[in-house]
N, C-alpha and C positions, 0 to 999 in steps of 0.2 A: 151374380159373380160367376167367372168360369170356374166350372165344375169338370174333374181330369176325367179323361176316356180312358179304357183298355188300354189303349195305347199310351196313351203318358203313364199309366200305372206301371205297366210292364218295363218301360223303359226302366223309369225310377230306381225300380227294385234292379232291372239289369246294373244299373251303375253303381248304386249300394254297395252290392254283394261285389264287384269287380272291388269296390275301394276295401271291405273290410278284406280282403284278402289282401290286398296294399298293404293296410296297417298292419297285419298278421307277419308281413315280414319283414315291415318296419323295427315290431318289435322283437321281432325273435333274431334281427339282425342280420337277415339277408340283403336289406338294405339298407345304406348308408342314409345321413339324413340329406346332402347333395342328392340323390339318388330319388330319396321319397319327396322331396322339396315341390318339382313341378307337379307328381300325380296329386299331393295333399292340396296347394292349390285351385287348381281344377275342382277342386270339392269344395271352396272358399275355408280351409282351414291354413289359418297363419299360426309363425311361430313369434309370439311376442314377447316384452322383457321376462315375466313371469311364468307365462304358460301358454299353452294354445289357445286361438282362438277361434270357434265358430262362427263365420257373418252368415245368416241366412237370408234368404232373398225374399222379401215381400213387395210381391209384382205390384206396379203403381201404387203400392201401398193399400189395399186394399186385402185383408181380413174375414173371413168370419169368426162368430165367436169360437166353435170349435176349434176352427186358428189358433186361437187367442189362445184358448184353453187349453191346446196344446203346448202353446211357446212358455206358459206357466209352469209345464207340466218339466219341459226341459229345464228350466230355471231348477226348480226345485228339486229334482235326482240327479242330474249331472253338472250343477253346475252350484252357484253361493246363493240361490235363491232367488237370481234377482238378473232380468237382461236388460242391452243396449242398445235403443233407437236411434239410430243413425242419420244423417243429412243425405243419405241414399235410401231410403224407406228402406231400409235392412236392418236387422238385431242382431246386435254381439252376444254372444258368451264368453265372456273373458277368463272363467278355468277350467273347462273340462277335461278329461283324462284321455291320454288319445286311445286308450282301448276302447272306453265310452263312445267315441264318434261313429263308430257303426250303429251302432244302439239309435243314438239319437238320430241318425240319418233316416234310420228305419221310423223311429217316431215321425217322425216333418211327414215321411212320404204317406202315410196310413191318412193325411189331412190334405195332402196335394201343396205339401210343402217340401221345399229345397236348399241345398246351398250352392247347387250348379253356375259356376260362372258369377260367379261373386267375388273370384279373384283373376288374376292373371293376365293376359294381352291377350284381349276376348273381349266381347260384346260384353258388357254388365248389364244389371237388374236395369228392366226398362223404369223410370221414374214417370209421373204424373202428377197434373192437379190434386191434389189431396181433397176439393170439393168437387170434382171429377162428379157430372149424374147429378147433384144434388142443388147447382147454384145457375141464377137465371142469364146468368152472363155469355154461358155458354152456348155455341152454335150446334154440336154434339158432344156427346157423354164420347174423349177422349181414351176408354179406358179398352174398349175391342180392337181399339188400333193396337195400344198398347200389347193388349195380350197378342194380335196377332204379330207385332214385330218380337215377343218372347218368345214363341213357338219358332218362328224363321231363324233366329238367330240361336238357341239352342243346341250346340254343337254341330254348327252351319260347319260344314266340312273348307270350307277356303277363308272362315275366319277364327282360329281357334288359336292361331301364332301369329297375330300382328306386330306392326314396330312397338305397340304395347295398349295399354287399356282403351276402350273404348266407351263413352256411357252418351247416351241419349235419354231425351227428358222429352215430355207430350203434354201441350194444354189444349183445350177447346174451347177456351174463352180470349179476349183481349186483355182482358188482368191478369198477368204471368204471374202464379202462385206456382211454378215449377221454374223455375230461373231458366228457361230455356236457353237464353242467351252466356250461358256460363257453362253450354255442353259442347262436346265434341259435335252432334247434330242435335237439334233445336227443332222442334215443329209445334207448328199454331194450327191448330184447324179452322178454314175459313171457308167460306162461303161466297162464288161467284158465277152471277146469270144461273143461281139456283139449282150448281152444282156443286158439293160437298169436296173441297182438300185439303192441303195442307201446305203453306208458306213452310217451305226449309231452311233452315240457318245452319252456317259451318261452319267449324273451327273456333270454337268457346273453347273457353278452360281458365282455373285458376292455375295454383301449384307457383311453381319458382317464373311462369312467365305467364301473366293474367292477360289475357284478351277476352274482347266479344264476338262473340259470331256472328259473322256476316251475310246478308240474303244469298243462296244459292240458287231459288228460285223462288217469284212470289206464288206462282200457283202450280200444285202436282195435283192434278184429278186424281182418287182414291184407287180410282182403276189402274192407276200405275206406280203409287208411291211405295209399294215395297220394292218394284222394278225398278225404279228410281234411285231408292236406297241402298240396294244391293252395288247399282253403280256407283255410288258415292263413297261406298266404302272400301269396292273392290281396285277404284283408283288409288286412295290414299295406301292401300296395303300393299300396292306394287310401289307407291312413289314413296313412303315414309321411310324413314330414317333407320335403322338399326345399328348403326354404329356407335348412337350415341344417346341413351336414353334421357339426357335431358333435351333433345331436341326431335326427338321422335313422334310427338301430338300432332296430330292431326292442324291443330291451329300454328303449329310452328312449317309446316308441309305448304298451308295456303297464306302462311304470311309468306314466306320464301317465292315460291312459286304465285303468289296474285289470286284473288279470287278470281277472275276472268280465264285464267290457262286452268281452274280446275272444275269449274264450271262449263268450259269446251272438252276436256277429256270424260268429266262425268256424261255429260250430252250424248257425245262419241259412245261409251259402254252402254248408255242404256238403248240407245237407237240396238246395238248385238245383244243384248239380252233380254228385252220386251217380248221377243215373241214365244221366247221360252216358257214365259209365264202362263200364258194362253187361256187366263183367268180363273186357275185354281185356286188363287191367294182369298180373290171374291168370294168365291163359291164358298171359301175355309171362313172368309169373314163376315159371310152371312149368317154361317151357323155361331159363330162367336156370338155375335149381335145379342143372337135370340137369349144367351144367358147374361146377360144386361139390361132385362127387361127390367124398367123403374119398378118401384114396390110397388104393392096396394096399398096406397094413401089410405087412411079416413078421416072419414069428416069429425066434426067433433067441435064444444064449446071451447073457448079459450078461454072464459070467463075466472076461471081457478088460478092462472097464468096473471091475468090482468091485475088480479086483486096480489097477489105474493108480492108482483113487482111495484106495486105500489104501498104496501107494508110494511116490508122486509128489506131494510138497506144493504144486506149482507147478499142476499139475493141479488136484487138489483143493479149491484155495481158488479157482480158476476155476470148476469147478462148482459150488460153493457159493453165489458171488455170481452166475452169469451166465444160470444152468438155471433153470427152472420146472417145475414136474410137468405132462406131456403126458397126455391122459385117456386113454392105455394106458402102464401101469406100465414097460414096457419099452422107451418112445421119452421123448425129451425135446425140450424147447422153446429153443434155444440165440438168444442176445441176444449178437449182436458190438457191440462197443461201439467205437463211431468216437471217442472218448473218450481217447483214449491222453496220459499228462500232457504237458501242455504244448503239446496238438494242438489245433486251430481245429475246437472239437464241429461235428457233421456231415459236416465234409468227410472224402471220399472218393479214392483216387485212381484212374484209369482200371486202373493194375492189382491195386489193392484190389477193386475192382469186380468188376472178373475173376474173380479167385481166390473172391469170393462166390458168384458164378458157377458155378463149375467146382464148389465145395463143395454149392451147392445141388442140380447135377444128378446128382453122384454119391451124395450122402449125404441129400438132402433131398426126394426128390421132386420137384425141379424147382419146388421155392417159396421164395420169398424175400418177408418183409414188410420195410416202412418204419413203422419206430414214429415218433407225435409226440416222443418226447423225443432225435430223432435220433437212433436206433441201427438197424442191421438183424438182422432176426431168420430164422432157420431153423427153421422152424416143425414139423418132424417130423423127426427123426434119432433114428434106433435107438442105442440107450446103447452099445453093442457097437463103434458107429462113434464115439466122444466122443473118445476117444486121438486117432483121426486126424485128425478135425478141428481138434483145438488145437493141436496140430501143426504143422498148416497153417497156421493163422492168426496162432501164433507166428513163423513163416517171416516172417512179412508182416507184424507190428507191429498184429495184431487181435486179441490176446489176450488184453487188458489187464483185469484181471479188476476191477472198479469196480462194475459196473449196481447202481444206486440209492445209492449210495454218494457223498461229498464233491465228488467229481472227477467224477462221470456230469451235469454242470450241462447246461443249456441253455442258449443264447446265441441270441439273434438275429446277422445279419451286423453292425450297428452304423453306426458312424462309419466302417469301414472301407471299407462299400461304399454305404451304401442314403444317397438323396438326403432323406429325412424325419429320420435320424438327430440326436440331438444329443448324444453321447456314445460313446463306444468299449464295445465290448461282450466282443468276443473277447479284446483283451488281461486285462481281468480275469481274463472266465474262465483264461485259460490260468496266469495269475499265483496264481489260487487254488490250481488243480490243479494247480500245481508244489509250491508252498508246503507243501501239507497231506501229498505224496509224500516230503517232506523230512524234513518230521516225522514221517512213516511214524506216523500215527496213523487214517488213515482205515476202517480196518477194524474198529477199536477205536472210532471214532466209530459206525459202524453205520451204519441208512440214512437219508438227509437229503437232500433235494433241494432245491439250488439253484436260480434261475432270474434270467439276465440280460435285461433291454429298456436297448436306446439309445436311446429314446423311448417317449413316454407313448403310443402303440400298440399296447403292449407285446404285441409278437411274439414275445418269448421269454416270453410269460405267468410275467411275475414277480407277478402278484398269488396265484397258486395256488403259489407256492412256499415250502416250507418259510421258506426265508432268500429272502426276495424282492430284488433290487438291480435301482433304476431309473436309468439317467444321465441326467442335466437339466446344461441350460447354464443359468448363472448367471454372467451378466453376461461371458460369452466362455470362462467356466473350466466343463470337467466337475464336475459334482456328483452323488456318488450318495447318494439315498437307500435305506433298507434297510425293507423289508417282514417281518413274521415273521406265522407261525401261518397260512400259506398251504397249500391244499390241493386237488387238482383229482381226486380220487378219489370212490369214492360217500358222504364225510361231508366232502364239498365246504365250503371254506370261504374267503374274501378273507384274507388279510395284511393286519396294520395296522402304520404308519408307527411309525417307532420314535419319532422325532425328526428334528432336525436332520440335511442329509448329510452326504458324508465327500467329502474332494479326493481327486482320483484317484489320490494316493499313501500315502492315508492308508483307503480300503477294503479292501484285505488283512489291514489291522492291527487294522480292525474286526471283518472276519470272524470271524480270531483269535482274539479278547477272545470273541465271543458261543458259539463252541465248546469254550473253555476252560469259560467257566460252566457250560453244560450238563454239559461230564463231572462237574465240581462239582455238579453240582446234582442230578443225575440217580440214579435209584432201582436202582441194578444196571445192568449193562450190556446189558440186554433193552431197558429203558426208550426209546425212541427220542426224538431231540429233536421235534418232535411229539407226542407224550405229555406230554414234561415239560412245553412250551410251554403245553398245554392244560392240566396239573395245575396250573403254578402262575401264569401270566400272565406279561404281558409286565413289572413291574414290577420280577424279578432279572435281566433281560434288559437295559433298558434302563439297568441300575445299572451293567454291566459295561461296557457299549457308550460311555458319559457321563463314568460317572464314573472310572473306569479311565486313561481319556482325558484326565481334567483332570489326573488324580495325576502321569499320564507327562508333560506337558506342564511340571507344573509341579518335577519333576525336572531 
C-alpha cells in the first residue's frame, strides 16, 4: 500500500497547523461560525444535529493495521468509543470536541491519514473495489490509479470550488463491486490489443435526481487518462450550474447538454492540455505501482480448512456466505460483516477495530479494506488460517455470517445523527434485521440487498437497492417509501417506486409481505429476488405490498 513521502508528510502537518489556528479562533470568537463553515469543511468537519462530525478519508478503502489501530485509537479519546464506516470507504466520528479536532488530525497524519476533501465542492475520497489486488477477475490491481488520481486531485488548484461535490469510483474487474455507474465519473480498467486503460463513464448519481452514467469513452490508454480526466472535469466546472444547487451535478450538465456536446468539448480540452503532461503522471505512477507490490503468498496445507468446514456447521455456513474466491486457490477473501442483527450497520467499536487489526497483521498481510456497503474486508488469508480467524471474530461479535443476505442492509446515519436527515434510518434497519433473524429465514431467502436513505440524498443509495427504502417527512410524520428492482452492479439499474409509503410502524410489515411473495413466486431457491423482480415485474409485487394491506386492514 502507499506509504507518504516527505512530501505528503510535510504538507499534512502544513494544513493541520493552518486549521488548528482556524479553530483557535473559532473558538475564542474571531470567527463567526458562517465565517469558519467553509475552512471547517475543507477539513471534512461537519456541523450535525448533536455535535461535530469528523468523516476521514480512507483512500479506496484500503488500511493497514496501524490504520486500524489508529482509527481505534480516535474512537476511544476523542470521541464514544466507537466509528462509522461509510458507503464512501470513510469513517465518521460523530462527537468530537472541536478543540479536539487538531489533536485528532495530528493523530490520522503520524499513520498517513486524513480528512482532506471529504467535504465540500471538490474532488472527494477516491472509492474502489474493495477486492481491489486480491480477486481473479481483475485485469489490474485498480488501486495506483486510484491513489494516483488522489494525489492529482488533492488541492488541484482549479478544482477546489466547483458547482459542488465531486466523487469518482475505480474497478479493474467486470463485476462492479464499486457501483461505478452511480458516480459522477466511473472507470473500468480494461484491456485492449494488450494495452492497459480505462472505459470512462459520466454523469452517475443518486440524491433527489438518480441517473446512470453514460460511456464517455470506451478506451483511454493510461498514458492519457489523468489528461483525460482533467478535461472532463475542467469542462463540467466551467459549464455546471451554480445558481442552483439541486441542478448543479455534473449528471444534470450532461443530461441537459447530451452526452455527445460533452464528450466533443471534453475532446477539445484534452487535445490543449495533453502535452502539458509530458508524461510525469507515468513516471509518478510507476513509482506508485511499486508500492502495490502483491504479498508474499505461501504455500501451505489446507487440510485443517477442509476438516473445520466439514465439522463445524457454524463454521461452514460462515464461509459460505462471507468468503470469496481469492485468485490463488488456497487464500481467501474474508468480508467481516459490522452487520450483526440488531447492530447500527457500520459501526465499529475501538476494540473491534483492534482485533481487525491484530487479525490483519497476523493472518492478512497487514491489509485491511473498507467496502462501500459497510463491511470490512481481509483481503488475503491462507484457508489453513480460516478456523482461526472465526474464532476470533466470534470472540468479538464479528462473525455474523449474513454478507449479501436480508440483514447485510445499508443504512445511512439518519434522523439520528445528520442535520439534512428527515427520517430515521438505523432503527429500521435494525428492526428489519431483527425481524428476518426471528423468522430464521434469511438464509433461505438467499441474497437481497437492502438499502436505507433518511433523505432524498440518499446516502445509503437506496435507488441501487434491491428493496430500496426512502424516509420522507410528511407533514411532521416519517414516511417511507419503498423502491424495488434496484441495482448498483455491472447490469446497473434505478428502483422504481412502488407506490404510496408506509408509517414508520407499518414498514417492517411491508417488508414482510414483499418477501413472502417472492419465496411465493420465485422459480427454486437459486432464483434470487432480483431475478424474479426482473422475470416478472413489479405488478405481483405491488399486489402483495397494497393489497395485502387493505385485506389486514380491513380484518
Amino acid at each position: 500500500m502507499y506509504l507518504y513521502s516527505e512530501f505528503d508528510t510535510a504538507f499534512l502537518a502544513e494544513r493541520n497547523a493552518q486549521f488548528r489556528a482556524q479553530v483557535e479562533r473559532r473558538i475564542d470568537g474571531s470567527l463567526t461560525e458562517d465565517e469558519f463553515k467553509p475552512l471547517r469543511l475543507m477539513n471534512g468537519l461537519y456541523l450535525q444535529l448533536h455535535a461535530y462530525m469528523l468523516r476521514v478519508a480512507i483512500p479506496y478503502g484500503t488500511l493497514s493495521s496501524a490504520q486500524m489501530r489508529q482509527l481505534a485509537l480516535l474512537a476511544e479519546k476523542w470521541d464514544k468509543g466507537y466509528g462509522h464506516f461509510t458507503t464512501r470507504q470513510n469513517i465518521q466520528y460523530n462527537w468530537p470536541k472541536l478543540r479536539d479536532v487538531p489533536d485528532m488530525l495530528d493523530a490520522l497524519a503520524k499513520v498517513g491519514l486524513h480528512a482532506i476533501q471529504t467535504s465540500g465542492n471538490t474532488i472527494r475520497n477516491v472509492t474502489a473495489d474493495h477486492f481491489a489486488g486480491a480477486t481473479a477477475d481483475e485485469v489490474a490491481d485498480p488501486r495506483p490509479y486510484a491513489e494516483l488520481l488522489r494525489q492529482w486531485s488533492t488541492d488541484h488548484p482549479e478544482f477546489q470550488f466547483m458547482p459542488r461535490k465531486f466523487k469518482i469510483a475505480i474497478t479493474g474487474a467486470e463485476a462492479d463491486r464499486a457501483v461505478i455507474k452511480a458516480h459522477d465519473i466511473g472507470l473500468q480498467l480494461v484491456e485492449r490489443d494488450g494495452v492497459l486503460g480505462a472505459k470512462v463513464l459520466v454523469g452517475g448519481g443518486l440524491g433527489r435526481t438518480p441517473m446512470l452514467g453514460k460511456v464517455l469513452n470506451e478506451f483511454v490508454a493510461f498514458d492519457d487518462l489523468l489528461a483525460y480526466l482533467e478535461a472532463a472535469v475542467s469542462v463540467w466546472n466551467q459549464l455546471g450550474r451554480r445558481d442552483n444547487k439541486f441542478k448543479s451535478r455534473i449528471k444534470i450538465t450532461v443530461h441537459e447538454l447530451g452526452i455527445e456536446e460533452i464528450r466533443a468539448r471534453t475532446e477539445a480540452r484534452f487535445a490543449e492540455i495533453r502535452p502539458e503532461f509530458r508524461g510525469a503522471d507515468m513516471e509518478l505512477l510507476e513509482r506508485i505501482k511499486a508500492q502495490f507490490a502483491p504479498p508474499a503468498f505461501r504455500d501451505g496445507s489446507t487440510a485443517g480448512f477442509e476438516s473445520a468446514y466439514s465439522n463445524d456447521p457454524v463454521f461452514r455456513s460462515w464461509i459460505d456466505t462471507n468468503i470469496a474466491p481469492h485468485k490463488r486457490a488456497d487464500h481467501a477473501i474474508v468480508t467481516v460483516s459490522l452487520k450483526a442483527h440488531g447492530a447500527t450497520p457500520g459501526d465499529a467499536t475501538a476494540e473491534q477495530m483492534r482485533l481487525l487489526a491484530d487479525l490483519a497483521e497476523r493472518y492478512g498481510h497487514d491489509e485491511l479494506r473498507i467496502s462501500h456497503e459497510q463491511n470490512v474486508i481481509l483481503p488475503h488469508v491462507h484457508k489453513s488460517d480460516l478456523p482461526a480467524v472465526h474464532a476470533a471474530l466470534k470472540e468479538h461479535g464479528l462473525a455474523t455470517a449474513n454478507i449479501g443476505l436480508i440483514s447485510d442492509i445499508i443504512a445511512c446515519p439518519g434522523m439520528d445523527y445528520c442535520a439534512l436527515a428527515t427520517a430515521r434510518s438505523i432503527p429500521v434497519a435494525q428492526q428489519i434485521a431483527t425481524r428476518f433473524d426471528e423468522l430464521k429465514l434469511e438464509h433461505d431467502i438467499g441474497h437481497l440487498k437492502i438499502k436505507i436513505s433518511g433523505c432524498i440524498n440518499a446516502c445509503g443509495h437506496h435507488h441501487v437497492g434491491h428493496i430500496g427504502i426512502l424516509g420522507l417527512d410528511r407533514a411532521g410524520v416519517e414516511n417511507y417509501q419503498i423502491t424495488l428492482g434496484g441495482d448498483g452492479t455491472e447490469t446497473a439499474a434505478l428502483g422504481q417506486r412502488t407506490g404510496p409509503g408506509f408509517a414508520y410502524d407499518q414498514i417492517v410489515p411491508a417488508i414482510e409481505r414483499l418477501v413472502y411473495a417472492y419465496l411465493d413466486l420465485r422459480e427454486g431457491p437459486e432464483e434470487t429476488f432480483l431475478q424474479t423482480y426482473r422475470r416478472l415485474g413489479m405488478a405481483p409485487f405491488k399486489s402483495a405490498l397494497y393489497d395485502e394491506e387493505a385485506r389486514a386492514d380491513a380484518a
